[in-house]
C-alpha positions in Angstrom: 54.0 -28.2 19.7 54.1 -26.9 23.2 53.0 -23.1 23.2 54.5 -21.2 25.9 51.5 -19.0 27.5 52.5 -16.0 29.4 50.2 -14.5 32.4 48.0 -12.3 33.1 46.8 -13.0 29.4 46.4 -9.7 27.2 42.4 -9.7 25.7 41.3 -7.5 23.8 38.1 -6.5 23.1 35.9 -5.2 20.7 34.4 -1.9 21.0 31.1 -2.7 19.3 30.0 -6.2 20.6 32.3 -6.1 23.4 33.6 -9.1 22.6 36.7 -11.2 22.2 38.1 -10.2 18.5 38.4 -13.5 17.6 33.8 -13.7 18.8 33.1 -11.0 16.6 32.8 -12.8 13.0 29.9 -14.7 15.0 27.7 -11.5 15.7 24.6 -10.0 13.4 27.2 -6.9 13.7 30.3 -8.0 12.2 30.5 -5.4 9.4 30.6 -2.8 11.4 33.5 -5.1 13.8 35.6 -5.0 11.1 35.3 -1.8 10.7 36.2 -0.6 14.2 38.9 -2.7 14.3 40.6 -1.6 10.9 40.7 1.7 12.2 41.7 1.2 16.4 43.6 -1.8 16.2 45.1 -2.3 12.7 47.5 -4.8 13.4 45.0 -7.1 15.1 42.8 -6.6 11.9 45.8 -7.8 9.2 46.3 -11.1 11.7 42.6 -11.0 11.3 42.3 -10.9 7.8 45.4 -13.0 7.4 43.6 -16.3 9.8 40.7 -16.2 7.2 42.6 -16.5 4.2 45.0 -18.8 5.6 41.4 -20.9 6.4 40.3 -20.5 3.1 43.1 -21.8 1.3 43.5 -21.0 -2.6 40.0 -18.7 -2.6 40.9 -14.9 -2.8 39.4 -13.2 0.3 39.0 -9.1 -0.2 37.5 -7.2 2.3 34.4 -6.2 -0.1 33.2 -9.1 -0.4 29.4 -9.5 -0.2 28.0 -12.0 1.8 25.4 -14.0 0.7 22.5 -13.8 3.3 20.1 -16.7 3.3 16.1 -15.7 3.3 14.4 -18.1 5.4 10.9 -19.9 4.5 11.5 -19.8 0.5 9.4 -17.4 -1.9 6.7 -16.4 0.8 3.0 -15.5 -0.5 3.2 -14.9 -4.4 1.3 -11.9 -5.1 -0.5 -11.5 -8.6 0.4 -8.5 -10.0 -2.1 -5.3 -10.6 -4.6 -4.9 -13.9 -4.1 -2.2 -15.0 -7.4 -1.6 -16.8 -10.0 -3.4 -14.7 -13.4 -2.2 -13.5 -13.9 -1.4 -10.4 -16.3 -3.2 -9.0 -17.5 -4.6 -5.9 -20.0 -8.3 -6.4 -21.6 -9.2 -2.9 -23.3 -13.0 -3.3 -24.7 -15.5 -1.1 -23.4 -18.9 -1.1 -25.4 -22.1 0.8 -23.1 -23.7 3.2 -25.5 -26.7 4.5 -29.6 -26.6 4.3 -29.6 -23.7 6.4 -26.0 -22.0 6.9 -24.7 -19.3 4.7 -22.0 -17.6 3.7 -20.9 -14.3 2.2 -18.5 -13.6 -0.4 -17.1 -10.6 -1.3 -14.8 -9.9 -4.5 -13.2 -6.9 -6.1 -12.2 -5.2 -2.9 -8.5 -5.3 -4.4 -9.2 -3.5 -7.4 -9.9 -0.5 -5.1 -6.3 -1.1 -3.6 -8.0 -2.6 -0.1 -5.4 -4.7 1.9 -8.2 -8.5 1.7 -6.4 -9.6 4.9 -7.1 -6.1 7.1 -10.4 -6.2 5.4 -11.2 -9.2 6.1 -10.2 -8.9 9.8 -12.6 -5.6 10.0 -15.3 -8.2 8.8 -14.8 -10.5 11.1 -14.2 -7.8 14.2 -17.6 -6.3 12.9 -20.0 -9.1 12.4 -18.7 -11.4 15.3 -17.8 -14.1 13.1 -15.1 -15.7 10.8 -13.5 -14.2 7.8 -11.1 -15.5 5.5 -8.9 -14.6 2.2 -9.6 -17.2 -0.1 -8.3 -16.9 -4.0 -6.9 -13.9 -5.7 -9.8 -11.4 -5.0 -12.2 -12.9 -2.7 -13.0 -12.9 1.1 -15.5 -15.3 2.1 -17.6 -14.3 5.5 -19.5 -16.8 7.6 -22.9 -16.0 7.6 -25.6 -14.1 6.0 -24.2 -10.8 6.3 -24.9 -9.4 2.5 -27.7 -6.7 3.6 -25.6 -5.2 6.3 -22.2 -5.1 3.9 -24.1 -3.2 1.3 -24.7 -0.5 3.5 -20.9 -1.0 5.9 -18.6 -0.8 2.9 -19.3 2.6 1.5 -19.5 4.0 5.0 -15.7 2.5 5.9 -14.1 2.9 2.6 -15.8 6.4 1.1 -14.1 5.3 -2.1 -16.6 2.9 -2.7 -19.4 4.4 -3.9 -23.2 2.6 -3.9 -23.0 2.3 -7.9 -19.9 0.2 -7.8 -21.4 -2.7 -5.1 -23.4 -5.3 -7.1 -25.6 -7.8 -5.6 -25.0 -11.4 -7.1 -27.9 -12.9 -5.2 -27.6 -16.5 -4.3 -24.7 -18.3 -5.9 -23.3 -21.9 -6.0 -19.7 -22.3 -5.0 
C-alpha cells in the first residue's frame, strides 16, 4: 500500500483560481475550472473526470450536468400580484394611538407603482419620525402628519394629482 513519492513533486495549477487542480471543485468558479483545464491540460481533465465518477459509483456523470444551487432563507417576501383594473386612489386617515398620540396611515400608494418601503423611508427622512410597511398597501406614519402629506405627496410624486388623495378623517384601527 506503500506509494513511492518522487521529489521535487510536480503541482500543477490552475490558471483561473490559481489553485491546486484537485482545490478547484471547491471554488464559486469551478465552471469555468473545468473549462480551462479541458482545453490546457486535457489529460489532467480525463483523470479529473474519471476520480468523480469512480466516487460516484453506478450514477452517470456527463460533463453538462446542471448543478442544483441551493437559495438560502426559503421563499423570501411573497409579493401579491398587480390589479389590473383598480382605481387609483390615494386615502390619508388618522388613527388614535393612546389619548393623545396619533398616527397616520397612508394606502393606495402601490396602485401608482410607488416602491411602500422607499416611500416609507422618504416619510420617515421627512417628518423626523418612524415609518413602517404594514399589510399589502399601507404605510402607517407616527404622528399626526395628514395636513402636511396632503400637500408633500403631489409635490414628490407629480403623478399624484390633488383629485386622487382622499381624506378619511379619523379612523379606528
Amino acid at each position: 500500500m506503500e506509494e513511492k513519492i518522487e521529489y521535487p513533486l510536480d503541482v500543477k495549477y490552475c490558471g483561473v483560481c490559481s489553485l491546486p487542480l484537485e482545490y478547484c471543485e471547491y471554488t464559486a468558479e469551478y465552471e469555468k475550472c473545468k473549462e480551462w483545464l479541458k482545453a490546457n491540460i486535457p489529460d489532467a481533465y480525463k483523470a479529473l473526470i474519471g476520480q468523480v465518477a469512480d466516487q460516484l459509483g453506478d450514477m452517470e456523470v456527463s460533463e453538462g450536468a446542471a448543478k442544483k444551487k441551493q437559495t438560502r432563507g426559503g421563499k423570501g417576501v411573497v409579493r401579491a400580484p398587480k390589479k389590473k383594473n383598480v382605481t387609483k386612489k390615494v386615502a390619508l386617515s388618522r388613527a388614535q394611538r393612546n389619548k393623545k398620540k396619533y398616527v397616520t396611515v397612508v394606502t393606495g400608494l402601490g396602485t401608482f407603482d410607488i416602491d411602500l418601503k422607499k416611500a416609507a423611508k422618504i416619510f420617515a427622512q421627512k417628518y423626523s419620525c418612524g415609518s413602517s410597511v404594514t399589510g399589502d398597501d399601507e404605510i402607517v406614519i407616527q404622528g399626526d402628519v395628514l395636513d402636511d402629506l396632503l400637500d408633500f405627496i403631489p409635490e414628490k410624486w407629480p403623478e399624484i394629482d390633488d383629485d386622487s388623495i382622499e381624506d378619511l378623517g379619523d379612523q379606528k384601527r
